[in-house]
TIVO-646308 format. One line per 2 residues: number of its first residue (from 1); for each residue x negated, y negated, z negated of C-alpha. Coordinates in steps of 0.5 Angstrom, whole numbers, plus 500, padded with zeros to 3 digits. Example, Ala and Ser with C-alpha at 12.3 -4.5 7.8 and 13.67 -1.06 7.14 Angstrom:
<rs>
1> 475,509,484; 473,502,486
</rs>
This chain:
<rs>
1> 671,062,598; 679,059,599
3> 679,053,603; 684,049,601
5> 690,047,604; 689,040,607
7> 681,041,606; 680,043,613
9> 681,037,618; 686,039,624
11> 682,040,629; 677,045,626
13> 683,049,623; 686,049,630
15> 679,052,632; 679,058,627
17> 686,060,628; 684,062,635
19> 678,066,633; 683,069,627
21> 688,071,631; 685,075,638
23> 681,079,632; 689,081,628
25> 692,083,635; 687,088,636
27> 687,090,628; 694,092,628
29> 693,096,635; 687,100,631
31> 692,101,624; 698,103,628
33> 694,108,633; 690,111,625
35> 696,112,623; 700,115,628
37> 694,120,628; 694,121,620
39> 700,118,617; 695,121,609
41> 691,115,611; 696,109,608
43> 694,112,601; 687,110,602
45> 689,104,606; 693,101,601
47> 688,102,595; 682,098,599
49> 689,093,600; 689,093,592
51> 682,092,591; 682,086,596
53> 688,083,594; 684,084,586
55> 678,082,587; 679,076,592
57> 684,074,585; 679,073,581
59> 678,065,581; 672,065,577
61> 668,057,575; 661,056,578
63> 654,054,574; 654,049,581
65> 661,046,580; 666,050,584
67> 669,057,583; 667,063,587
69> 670,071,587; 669,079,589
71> 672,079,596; 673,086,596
73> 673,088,603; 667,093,603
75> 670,099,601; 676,097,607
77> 670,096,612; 667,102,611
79> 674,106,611; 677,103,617
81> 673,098,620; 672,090,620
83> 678,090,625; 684,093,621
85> 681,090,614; 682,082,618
87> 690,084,618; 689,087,611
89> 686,081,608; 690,077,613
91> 696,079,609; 693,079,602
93> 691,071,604; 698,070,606
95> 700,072,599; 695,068,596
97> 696,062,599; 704,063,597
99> 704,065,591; 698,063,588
101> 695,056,591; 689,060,593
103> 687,057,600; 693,055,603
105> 697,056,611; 693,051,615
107> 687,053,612; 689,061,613
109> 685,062,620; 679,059,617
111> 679,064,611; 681,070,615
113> 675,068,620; 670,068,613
115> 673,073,609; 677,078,613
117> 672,078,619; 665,076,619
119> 663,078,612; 667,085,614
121> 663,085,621; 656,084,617
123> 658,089,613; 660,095,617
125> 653,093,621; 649,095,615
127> 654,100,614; 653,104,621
129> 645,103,621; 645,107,615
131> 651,112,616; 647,117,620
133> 640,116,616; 638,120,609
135> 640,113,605; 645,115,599
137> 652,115,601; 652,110,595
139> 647,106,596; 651,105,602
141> 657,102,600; 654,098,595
143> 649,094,600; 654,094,605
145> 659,091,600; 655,087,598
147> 653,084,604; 660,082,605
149> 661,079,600; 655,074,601
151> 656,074,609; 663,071,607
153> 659,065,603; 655,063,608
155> 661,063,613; 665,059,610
157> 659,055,608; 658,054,616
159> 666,052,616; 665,046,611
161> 658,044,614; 661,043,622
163> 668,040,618; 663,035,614
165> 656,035,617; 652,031,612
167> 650,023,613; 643,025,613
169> 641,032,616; 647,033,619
171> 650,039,621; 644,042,617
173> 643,038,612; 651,039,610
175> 650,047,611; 644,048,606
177> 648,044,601; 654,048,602
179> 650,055,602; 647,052,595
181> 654,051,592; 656,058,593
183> 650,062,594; 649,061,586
185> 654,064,583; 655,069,588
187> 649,072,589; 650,077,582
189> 658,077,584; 656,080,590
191> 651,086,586; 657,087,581
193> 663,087,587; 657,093,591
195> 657,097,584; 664,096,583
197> 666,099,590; 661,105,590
199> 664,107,584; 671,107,586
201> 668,111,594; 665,116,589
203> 672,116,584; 676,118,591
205> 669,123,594; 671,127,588
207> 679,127,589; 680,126,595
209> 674,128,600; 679,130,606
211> 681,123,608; 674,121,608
213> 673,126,612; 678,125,617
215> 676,119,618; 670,120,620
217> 667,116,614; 661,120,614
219> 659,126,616; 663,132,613
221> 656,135,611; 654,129,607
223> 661,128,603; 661,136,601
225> 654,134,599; 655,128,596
227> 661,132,591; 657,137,590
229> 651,133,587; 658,130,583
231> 660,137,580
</rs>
């Protein structure tokens, strides 16, 4: 998912840093309102950091030639919403592209745009057409992180087809391809990363229920409910 640095011709980088930073500036307003209102919240917030950060480490090889990683953004979409998990994973890409070669600082707006707010947007969509309904609250998170994961993908899929539309096909002809290099490799990812963070939501249901249930994660009824089935 990291662009490289120097990947991205300057125009197109320039583009996805407009589109990043509107959507960080109203991430920090929304993480400085949560936390004047509960400062119990950063606990929480820096755990779905640290799954962030992990996950989107994992520069695991490609059966099509690339390599590809978990993005870990689902459980922050689902505690706080797409906004704040774009400043979080805006944070955890600046590291990476620091210290680890992962992406790099002229391509960071583009991976902001992929991983920290489209994947977590679609995400959050799944996330709030289920939040209501009689769907098991892990099922839930496993699809709405799931989906995240694979939104990212074909996000950045989209990013290097408008950068480099192919000879033949076009804009079209480049995007499928691109799509067909990641989605691969990134579809049972995408299913690992699902169970892996309904796991650690069920771990943090059954230690600490009160924080999601401040925030409004689900309904009061349905977390008891849910620790209750656990007991």
């Amino acid at each position: 998912m990291h662009i490289m640095e120097g990947f991205l011709p300057l125009q197109w980088c320039l583009v996805w840093w407009i589109v990043a930073l509107p959507c960080v500036i109203f991430g920090i307003y929304q993480l400085k309102k949560i936390l004047a209102a509960d400062r119990e919240a950063l606990p929480l917030l820096g755990v779905t950091g640290g799954f962030i950060f992990i996950l989107s480490s994992l520069k695991l090889p490609s059966v099509t030639g690339s390599c590809s990683h978990p993005t870990g953004t689902g459980l922050s979409t689902i505690s706080f919403g797409p906004w704040i998990t774009a400043v979080v994973c805006s944070i955890v890409l600046l590291f990476q592209s620091l210290f680890l070669a992962h992406g790099g600082l002229s391509v960071l707006g583009a991976n902001i745009v992929s991983m920290g707010i489209i994947g977590p947007l679609a995400g959050y969509a799944i996330y709030r057409v289920l939040r209501d309904t009689r769907a098991d609250i892990f099922l839930t998170v496993f699809l709405a992180t799931a989906v995240a994961d694979m939104v990212t993908y074909v996000t950045t899929s989209l990013q290097l087809a408008l950068a480099y539309p192919a000879e033949t096909g076009g804009f079209a002809g480049s995007f499928i391809l691109f799509l067909g290099i990641f989605a691969v490799t990134q579809v049972p990812l995408a299913i690992v990363e699902g169970i892996v963070l309904a796991l650690v939501f069920k771990y943090i249901i059954a230690l600490k229920p009160d924080i999601l249930i401040r925030l409004k994660v689900f309904s009061e009824e349905r977390i008891l409910k849910a620790r209750g089935e656990m007991e």
